[in-house]
C-alpha positions as CSV (number, residue, x, y, z in Angstrom):
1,X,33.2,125.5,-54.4
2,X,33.6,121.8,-53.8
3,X,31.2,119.6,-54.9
4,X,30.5,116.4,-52.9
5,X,31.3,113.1,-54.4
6,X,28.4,111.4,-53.5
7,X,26.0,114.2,-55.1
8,X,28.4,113.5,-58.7
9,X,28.0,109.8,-58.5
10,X,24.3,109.8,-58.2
11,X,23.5,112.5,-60.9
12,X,25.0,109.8,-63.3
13,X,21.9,107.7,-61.8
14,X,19.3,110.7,-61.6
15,X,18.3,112.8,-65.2
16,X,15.7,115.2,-65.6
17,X,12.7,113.3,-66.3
18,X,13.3,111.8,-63.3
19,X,13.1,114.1,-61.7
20,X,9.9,115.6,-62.4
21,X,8.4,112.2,-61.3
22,X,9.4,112.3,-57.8
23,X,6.2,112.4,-55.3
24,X,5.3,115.2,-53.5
25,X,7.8,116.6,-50.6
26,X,4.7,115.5,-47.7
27,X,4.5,112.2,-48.3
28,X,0.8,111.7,-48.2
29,X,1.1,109.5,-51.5
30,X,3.7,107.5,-50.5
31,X,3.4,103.8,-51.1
32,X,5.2,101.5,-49.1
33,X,7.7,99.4,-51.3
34,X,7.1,95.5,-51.5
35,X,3.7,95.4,-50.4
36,X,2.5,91.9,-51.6
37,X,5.0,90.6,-49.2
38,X,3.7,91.8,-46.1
39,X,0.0,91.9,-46.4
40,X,-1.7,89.0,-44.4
41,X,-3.8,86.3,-45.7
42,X,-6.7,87.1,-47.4
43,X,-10.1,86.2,-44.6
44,X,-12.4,83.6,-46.6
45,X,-8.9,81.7,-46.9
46,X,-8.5,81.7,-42.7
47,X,-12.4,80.9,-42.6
48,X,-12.1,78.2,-45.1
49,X,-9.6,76.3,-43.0
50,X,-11.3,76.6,-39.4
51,X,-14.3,75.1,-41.4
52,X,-12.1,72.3,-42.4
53,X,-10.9,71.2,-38.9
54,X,-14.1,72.0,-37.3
55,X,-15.8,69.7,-40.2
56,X,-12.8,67.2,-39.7
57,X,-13.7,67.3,-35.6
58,X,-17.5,66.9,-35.9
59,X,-16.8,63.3,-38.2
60,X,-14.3,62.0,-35.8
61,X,-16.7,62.7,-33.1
62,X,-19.7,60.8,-35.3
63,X,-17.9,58.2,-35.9
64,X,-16.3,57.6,-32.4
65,X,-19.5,57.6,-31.0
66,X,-20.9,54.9,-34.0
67,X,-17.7,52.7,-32.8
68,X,-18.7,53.0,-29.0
69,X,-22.7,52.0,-29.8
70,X,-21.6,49.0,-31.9
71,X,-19.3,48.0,-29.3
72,X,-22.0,48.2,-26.4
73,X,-24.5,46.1,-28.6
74,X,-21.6,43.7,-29.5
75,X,-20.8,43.2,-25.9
76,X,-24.6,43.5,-24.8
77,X,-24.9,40.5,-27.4
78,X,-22.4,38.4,-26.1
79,X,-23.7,39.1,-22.4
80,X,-27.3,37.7,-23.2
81,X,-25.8,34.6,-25.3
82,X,-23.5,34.4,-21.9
83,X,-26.3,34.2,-19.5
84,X,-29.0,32.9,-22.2
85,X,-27.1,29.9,-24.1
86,X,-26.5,27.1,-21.8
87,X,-23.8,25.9,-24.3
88,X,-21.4,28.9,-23.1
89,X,-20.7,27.1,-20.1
90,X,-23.2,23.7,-20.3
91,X,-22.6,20.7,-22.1
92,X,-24.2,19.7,-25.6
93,X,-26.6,16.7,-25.6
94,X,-25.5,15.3,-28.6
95,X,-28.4,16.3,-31.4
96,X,-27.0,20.2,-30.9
97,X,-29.4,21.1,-27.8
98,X,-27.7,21.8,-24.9
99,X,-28.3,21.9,-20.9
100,X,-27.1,23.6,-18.0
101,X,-23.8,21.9,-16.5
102,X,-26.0,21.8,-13.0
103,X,-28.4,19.7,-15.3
104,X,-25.5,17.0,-16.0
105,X,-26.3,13.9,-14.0
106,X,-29.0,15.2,-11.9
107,X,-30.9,12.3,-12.1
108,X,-33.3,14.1,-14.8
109,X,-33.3,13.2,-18.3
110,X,-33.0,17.0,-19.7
111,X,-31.2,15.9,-23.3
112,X,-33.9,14.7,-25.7
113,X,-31.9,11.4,-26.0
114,X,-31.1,11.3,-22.5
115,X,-27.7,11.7,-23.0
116,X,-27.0,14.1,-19.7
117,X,-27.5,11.0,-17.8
118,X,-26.0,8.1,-19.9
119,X,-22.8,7.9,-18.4
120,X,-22.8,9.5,-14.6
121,X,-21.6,6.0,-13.3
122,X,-18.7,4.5,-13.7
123,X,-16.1,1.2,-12.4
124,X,-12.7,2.3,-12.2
125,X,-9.7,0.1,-12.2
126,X,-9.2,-3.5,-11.9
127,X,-10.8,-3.6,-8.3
128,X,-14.1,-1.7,-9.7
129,X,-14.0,0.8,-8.1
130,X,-17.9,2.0,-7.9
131,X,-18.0,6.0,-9.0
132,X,-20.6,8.6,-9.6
133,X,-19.9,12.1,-11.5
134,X,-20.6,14.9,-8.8
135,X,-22.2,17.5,-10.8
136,X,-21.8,20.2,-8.2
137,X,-17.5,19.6,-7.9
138,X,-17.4,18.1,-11.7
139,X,-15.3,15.5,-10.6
140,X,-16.1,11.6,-10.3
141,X,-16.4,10.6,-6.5
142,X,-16.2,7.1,-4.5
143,X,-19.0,6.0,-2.9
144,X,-18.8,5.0,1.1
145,X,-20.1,1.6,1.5
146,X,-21.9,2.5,4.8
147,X,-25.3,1.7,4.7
148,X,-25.0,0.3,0.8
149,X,-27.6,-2.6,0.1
150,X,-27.4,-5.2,-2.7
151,X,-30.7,-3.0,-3.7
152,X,-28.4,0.2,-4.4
153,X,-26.2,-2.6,-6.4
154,X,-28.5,-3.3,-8.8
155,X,-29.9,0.0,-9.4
156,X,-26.4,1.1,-9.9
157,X,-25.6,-1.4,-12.4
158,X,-28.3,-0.9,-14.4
159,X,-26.9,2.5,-14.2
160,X,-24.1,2.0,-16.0
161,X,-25.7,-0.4,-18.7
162,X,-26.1,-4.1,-17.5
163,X,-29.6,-5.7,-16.6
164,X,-31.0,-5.9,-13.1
165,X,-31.2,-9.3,-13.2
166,X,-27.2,-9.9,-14.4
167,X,-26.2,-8.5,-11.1
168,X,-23.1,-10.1,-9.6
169,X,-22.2,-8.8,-5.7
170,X,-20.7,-5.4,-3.9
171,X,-17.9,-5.0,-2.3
172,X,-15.9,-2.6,0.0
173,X,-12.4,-2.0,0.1
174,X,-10.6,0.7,1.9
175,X,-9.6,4.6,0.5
176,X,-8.3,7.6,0.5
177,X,-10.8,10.2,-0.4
178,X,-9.5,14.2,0.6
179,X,-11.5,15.7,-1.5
180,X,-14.6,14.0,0.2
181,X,-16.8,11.1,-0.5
182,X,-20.4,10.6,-1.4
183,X,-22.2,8.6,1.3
184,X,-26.0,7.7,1.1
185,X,-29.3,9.5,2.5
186,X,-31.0,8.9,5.3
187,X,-34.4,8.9,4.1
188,X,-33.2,7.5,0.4
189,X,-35.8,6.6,-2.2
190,X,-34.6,3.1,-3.3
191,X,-36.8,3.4,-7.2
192,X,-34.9,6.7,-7.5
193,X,-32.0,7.2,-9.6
194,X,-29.0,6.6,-7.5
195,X,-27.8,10.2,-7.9
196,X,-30.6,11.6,-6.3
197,X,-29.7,9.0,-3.0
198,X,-26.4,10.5,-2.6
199,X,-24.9,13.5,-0.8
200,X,-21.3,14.8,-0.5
201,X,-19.4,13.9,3.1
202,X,-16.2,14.7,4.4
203,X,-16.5,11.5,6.4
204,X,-17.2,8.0,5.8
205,X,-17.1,4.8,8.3
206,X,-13.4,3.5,8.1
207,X,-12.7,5.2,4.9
208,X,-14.5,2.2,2.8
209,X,-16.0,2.4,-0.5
210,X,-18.4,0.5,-2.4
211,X,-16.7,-2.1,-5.5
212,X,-19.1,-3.2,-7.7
213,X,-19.7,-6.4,-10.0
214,X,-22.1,-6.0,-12.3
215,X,-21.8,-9.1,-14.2
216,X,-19.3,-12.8,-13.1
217,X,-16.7,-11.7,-15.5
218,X,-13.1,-12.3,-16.2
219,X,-12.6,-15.7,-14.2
220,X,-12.4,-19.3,-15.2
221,X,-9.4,-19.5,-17.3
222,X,-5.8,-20.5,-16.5
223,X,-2.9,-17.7,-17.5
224,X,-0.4,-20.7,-18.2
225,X,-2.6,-21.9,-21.3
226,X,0.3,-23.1,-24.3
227,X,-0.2,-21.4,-27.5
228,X,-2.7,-23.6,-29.6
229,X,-4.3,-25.4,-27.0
230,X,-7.7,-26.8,-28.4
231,X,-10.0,-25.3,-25.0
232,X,-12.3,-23.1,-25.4
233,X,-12.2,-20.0,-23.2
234,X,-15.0,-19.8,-21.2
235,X,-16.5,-16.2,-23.3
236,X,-15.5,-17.5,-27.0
237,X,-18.3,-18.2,-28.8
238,X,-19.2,-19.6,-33.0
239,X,-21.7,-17.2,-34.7
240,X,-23.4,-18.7,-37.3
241,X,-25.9,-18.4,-40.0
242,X,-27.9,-21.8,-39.9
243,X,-25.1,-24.8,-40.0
244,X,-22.5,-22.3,-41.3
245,X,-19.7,-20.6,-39.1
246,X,-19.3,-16.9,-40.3
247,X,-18.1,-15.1,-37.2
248,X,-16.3,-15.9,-33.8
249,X,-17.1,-13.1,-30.6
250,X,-17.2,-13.0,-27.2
251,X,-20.0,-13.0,-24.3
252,X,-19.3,-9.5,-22.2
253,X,-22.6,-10.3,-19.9
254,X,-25.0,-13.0,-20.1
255,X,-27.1,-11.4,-22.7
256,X,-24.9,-9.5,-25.2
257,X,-21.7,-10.6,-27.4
258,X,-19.7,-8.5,-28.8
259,X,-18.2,-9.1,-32.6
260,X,-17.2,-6.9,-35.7
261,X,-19.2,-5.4,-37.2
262,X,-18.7,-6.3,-41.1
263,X,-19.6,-10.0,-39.9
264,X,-23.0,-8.7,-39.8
265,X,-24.2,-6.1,-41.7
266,X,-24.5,-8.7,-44.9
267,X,-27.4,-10.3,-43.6
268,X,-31.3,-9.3,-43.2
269,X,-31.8,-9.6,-39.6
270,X,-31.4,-11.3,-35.7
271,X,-33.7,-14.4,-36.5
272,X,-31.1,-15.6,-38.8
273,X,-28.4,-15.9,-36.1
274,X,-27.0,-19.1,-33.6
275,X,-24.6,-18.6,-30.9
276,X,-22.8,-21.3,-30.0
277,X,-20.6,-21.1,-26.9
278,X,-17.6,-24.2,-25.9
279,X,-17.2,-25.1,-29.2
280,X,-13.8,-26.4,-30.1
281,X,-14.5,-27.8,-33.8
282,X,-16.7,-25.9,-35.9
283,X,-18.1,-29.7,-36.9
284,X,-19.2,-30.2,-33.1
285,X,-22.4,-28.9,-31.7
286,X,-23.9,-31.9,-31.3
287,X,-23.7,-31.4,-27.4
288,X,-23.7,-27.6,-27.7
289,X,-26.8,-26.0,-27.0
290,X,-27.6,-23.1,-29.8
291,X,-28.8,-20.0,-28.3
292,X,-31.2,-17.2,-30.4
293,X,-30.5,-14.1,-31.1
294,X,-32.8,-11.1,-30.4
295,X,-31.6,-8.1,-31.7
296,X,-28.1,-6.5,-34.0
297,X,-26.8,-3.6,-33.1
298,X,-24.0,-2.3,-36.0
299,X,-21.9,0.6,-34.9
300,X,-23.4,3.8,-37.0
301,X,-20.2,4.9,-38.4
302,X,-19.3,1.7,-39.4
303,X,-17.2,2.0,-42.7
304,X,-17.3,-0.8,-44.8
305,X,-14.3,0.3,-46.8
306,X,-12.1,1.5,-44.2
307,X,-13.3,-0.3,-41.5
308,X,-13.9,2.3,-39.1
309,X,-15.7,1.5,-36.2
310,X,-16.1,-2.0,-36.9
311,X,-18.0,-3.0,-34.1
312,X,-21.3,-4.2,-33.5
313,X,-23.4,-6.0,-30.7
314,X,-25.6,-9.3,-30.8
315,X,-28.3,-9.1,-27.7
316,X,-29.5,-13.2,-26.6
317,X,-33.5,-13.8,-26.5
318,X,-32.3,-15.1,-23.3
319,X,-29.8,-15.4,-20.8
320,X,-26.6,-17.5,-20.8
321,X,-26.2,-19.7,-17.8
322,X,-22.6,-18.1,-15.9
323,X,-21.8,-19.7,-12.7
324,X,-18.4,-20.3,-11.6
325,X,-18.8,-24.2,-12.2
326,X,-20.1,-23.3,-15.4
327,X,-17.8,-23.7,-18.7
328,X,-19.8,-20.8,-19.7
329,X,-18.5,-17.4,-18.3
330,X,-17.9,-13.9,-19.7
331,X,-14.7,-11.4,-20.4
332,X,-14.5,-8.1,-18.8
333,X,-15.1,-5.0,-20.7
334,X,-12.0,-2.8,-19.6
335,X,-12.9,-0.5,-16.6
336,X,-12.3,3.5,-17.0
337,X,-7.9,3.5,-15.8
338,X,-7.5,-0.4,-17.0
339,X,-5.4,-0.1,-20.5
340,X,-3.1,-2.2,-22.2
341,X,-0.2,-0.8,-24.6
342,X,2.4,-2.4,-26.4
343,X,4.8,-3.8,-26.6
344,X,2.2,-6.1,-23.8
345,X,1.4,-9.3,-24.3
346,X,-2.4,-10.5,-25.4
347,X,-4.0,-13.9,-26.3
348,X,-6.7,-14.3,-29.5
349,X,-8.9,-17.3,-30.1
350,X,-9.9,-17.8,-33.1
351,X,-11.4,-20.6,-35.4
352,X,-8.2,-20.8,-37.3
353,X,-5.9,-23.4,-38.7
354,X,-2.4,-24.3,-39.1
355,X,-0.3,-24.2,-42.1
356,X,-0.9,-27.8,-43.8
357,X,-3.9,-28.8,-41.7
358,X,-7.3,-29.1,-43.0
359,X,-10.6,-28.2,-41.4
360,X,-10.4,-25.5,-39.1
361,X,-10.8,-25.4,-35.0
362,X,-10.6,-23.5,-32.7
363,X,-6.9,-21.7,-31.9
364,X,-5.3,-19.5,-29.1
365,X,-2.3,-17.8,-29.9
366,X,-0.3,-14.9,-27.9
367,X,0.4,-11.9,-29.5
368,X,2.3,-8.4,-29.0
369,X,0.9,-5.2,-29.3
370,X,2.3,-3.0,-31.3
371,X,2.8,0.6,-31.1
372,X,0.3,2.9,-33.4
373,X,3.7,4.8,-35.5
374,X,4.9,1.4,-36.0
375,X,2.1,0.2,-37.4
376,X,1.7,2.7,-39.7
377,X,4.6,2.3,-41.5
378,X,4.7,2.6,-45.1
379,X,6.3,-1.7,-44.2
380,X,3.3,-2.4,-42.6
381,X,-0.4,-0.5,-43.0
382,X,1.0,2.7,-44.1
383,X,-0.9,5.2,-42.1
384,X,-4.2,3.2,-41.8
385,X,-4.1,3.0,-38.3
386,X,-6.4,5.0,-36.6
387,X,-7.3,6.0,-32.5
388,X,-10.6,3.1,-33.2
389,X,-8.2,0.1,-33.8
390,X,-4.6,-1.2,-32.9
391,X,-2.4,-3.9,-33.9
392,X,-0.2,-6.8,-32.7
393,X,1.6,-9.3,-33.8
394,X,1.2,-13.1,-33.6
395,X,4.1,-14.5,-31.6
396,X,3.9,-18.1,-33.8
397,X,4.1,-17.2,-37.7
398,X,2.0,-20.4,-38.2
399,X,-1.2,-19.7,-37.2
400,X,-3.4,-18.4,-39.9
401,X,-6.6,-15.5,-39.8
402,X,-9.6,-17.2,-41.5
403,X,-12.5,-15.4,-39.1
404,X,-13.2,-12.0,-37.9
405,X,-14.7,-10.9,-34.5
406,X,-12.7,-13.3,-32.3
407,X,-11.6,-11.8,-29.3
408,X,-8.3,-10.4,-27.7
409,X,-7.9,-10.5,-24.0
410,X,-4.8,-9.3,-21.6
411,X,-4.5,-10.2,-18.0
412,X,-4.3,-7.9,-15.5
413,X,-4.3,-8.3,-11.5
414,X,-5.6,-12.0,-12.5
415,X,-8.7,-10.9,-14.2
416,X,-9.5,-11.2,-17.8
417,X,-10.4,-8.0,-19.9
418,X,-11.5,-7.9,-23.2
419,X,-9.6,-5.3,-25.2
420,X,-9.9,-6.1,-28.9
421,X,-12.0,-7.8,-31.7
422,X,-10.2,-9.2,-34.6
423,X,-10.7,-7.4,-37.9
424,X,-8.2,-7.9,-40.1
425,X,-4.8,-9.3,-41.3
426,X,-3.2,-12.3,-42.1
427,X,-0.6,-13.8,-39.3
428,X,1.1,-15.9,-41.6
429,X,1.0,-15.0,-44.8
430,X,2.6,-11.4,-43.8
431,X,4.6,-11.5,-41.1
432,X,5.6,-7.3,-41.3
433,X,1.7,-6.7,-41.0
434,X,0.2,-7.6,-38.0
435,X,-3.2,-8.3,-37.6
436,X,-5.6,-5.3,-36.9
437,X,-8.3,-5.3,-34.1
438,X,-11.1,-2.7,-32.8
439,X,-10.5,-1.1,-29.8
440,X,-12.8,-2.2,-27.2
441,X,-11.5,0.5,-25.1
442,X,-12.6,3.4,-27.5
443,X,-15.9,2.2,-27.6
444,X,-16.9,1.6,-24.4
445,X,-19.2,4.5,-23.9
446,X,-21.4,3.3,-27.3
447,X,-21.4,0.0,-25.7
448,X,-22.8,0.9,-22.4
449,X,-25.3,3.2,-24.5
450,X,-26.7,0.6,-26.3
451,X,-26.9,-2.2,-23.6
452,X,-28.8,0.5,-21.5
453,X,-30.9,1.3,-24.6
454,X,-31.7,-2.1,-25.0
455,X,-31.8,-3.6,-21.7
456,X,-35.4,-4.8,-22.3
457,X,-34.7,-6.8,-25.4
């Protein structure tokens, strides 16, 4: 009998005890082999983790809705200060109130100040150019000079910030005007504002436009003057405290001069004031009539230390006497387009002297302006120089700075504009630091302000 290997090999694996613990031949107790590998995942585990992204689900929703109901509210909020706040598309009056931008030179005082109709007319350009902001376009227009009356002049004028009574003459000159001119109503209202007597046209008679003249201005004096001729310009005037010269200035309309402002702010009030205009010798006013002064007006943000906004306004009890035989006459304040910048030429007057000489008189010397990053060198007023003042140089070394408030003027298109008040610097005794001056320009808008403030005295 042959016996089968495969039987001999696995009795060496298979004994007797063995043996007797084989399971029974049917099978019904058979276990499978490796069970924990194949059973599946016990149920609360499965439950557990659908409650988890279900949980996970329900927060994301919450808070995607919390996110959408703060942005409506947010953008609800910014809707009603849209349509609410006329700041989000007004203008500010000044004092943090605002107005509509429909309100802005209406004709109706809507800022508590009045600001919103302080400056809604304008002269433009050496020709003055009459002009009147168009609330409705938000543009400045020209004014058609059909039906315009020396009545409308006046009003106009006073409009900007000169007295009725200072009036000078209209004019008309010819234009180009695409965009439409503003032409005056048939049925106008002559005590209304003059913005309330306008209305917009495409048309106007022969294109013409209203020039205005508020004040005799700019005219008198010859452009050929030599340096250091002893005449007075027609505008330069002696301030003084009883016999005693402190300040010079000039006249910008027969009731207001204009001087710095640190030449007054040391004393108590008007009543201690003379003007004196034609002076040539601060020791002759023996045929110089002395005028009074009414009323001080010192630039708010005037700086003593810096001498920031050193400006300031002197208002006559009366009226200087301009007519064009007169010695007496006045210097234009530069019209909105009409600037000067270096390396132009200027003139000052000022009560001044030469080295060597003794009592001082009255000067005239030209100057060069000087460019603002030249100026501030670290060689010459080393950053000091700011958008309220300029400088410029004295074109003879000699003449000396003893005054303040003495104007500069530049000619352009042969009138006379007033575009600086001497502040500070010394011509001759530092010649790489030229003399410093206020910028009439800059202020303009406080000037008109205050002479329309104060047009009654």
């Amino acid at each position: 009998m042959t016996t089968s290997p495969y039987l001999d090999s696995g009795s060496c694996f298979i004994g007797e005890d063995v043996e007797r613990n084989l399971p029974p031949a049917d099978g019904s107790d058979v276990q499978p082999q490796y069970v924990h590998h194949m059973a599946p995942k016990p149920p609360p585990e499965i439950s557990s983790k659908h409650e988890g992204v279900k949980q996970r689900c329900v927060k994301f929703t919450v808070a995607a809705v919390i996110c959408l109901l703060l942005l409506t509210l947010i953008t609800g909020i910014l809707l009603v200060y849209y349509f609410s706040s006329p700041c989000a598309h007004g203008r500010r009056c000044g004092d943090g109130s605002c107005v509509w931008e429909s309100q802005w030179c209406d004709g109706e005082k809507d800022c508590p100040a009045g600001q919103d109709e302080a400056s809604c007319v304008r002269l433009h350009g050496s020709s003055f150019l009459l002009q009147v902001y168009w609330t409705q376009g938000r543009t400045w227009r020209s004014v058609c000079s059909q039906d315009w009356s020396e009545q409308q002049g006046r009003a106009s004028c006073q409009q900007v910030g000169y007295s009725r009574d200072t009036y000078f003459e209209s004019g008309q000159q010819p234009t180009d005007a695409d965009d439409g001119f503003l032409i005056l109503k048939s049925d106008f209202n002559t005590t209304a504002p003059i913005m309330h007597q306008l209305v917009l046209s495409k048309t106007c008679h022969n294109n013409s436009v209203v020039t205005l003249h508020c004040t005799d201005c700019g005219r008198g004096l010859n452009s050929s003057r030599a340096s250091g001729e002893q005449q007075a310009p027609p505008w330069q005037v002696s301030l003084r405290v009883g016999v005693s010269h402190r300040c010079g200035g000039a006249i910008i309309s027969p009731y207001w001069i204009l001087t710095a402002a640190h030449c007054v702010t040391w004393t108590s009030g008007a009543a201690e004031w003379l003007v004196y205009v034609g002076v040539v010798h601060l020791s002759d006013t023996l045929f110089n009539p002395a005028y009074s002064v009414s009323r001080i007006i010192t630039h708010e943000g005037f700086n003593s230390i810096t001498r920031g906004n050193d400006i300031a306004l002197m208002r006559l009890s009366k009226p200087l006497h301009i007519t064009a035989s007169s010695d007496i006459g006045a210097v234009c304040l530069p019209n909105v387009g009409v600037y000067a910048s270096a390396p132009e030429k200027g003139w000052i007057t000022e009560f001044s002297r030469f080295v060597n000489t003794a009592a001082p008189h009255l000067m005239e010397a030209q100057v060069l302006l000087v460019d603002a990053a030249n100026c501030n060198r670290s060689t010459s007023h080393s950053g000091k120089i700011t958008p309220d003042i300029f400088c410029a140089s004295a074109t003879d070394a000699g003449m000396c700075h003893t005054d303040s408030g003495g104007p500069l003027v530049s000619l352009k298109d042969g009138v006379w504009w007033l575009i600086g008040d001497n502040i500070w610097g010394e011509h001759c005794k530092e010649p790489n630091r030229p003399g410093v001056y206020g910028n009439v320009t800059y202020f303009l808008d406080w000037i008109y302000h205050q002479m329309k403030k104060h047009q009654d005295g």
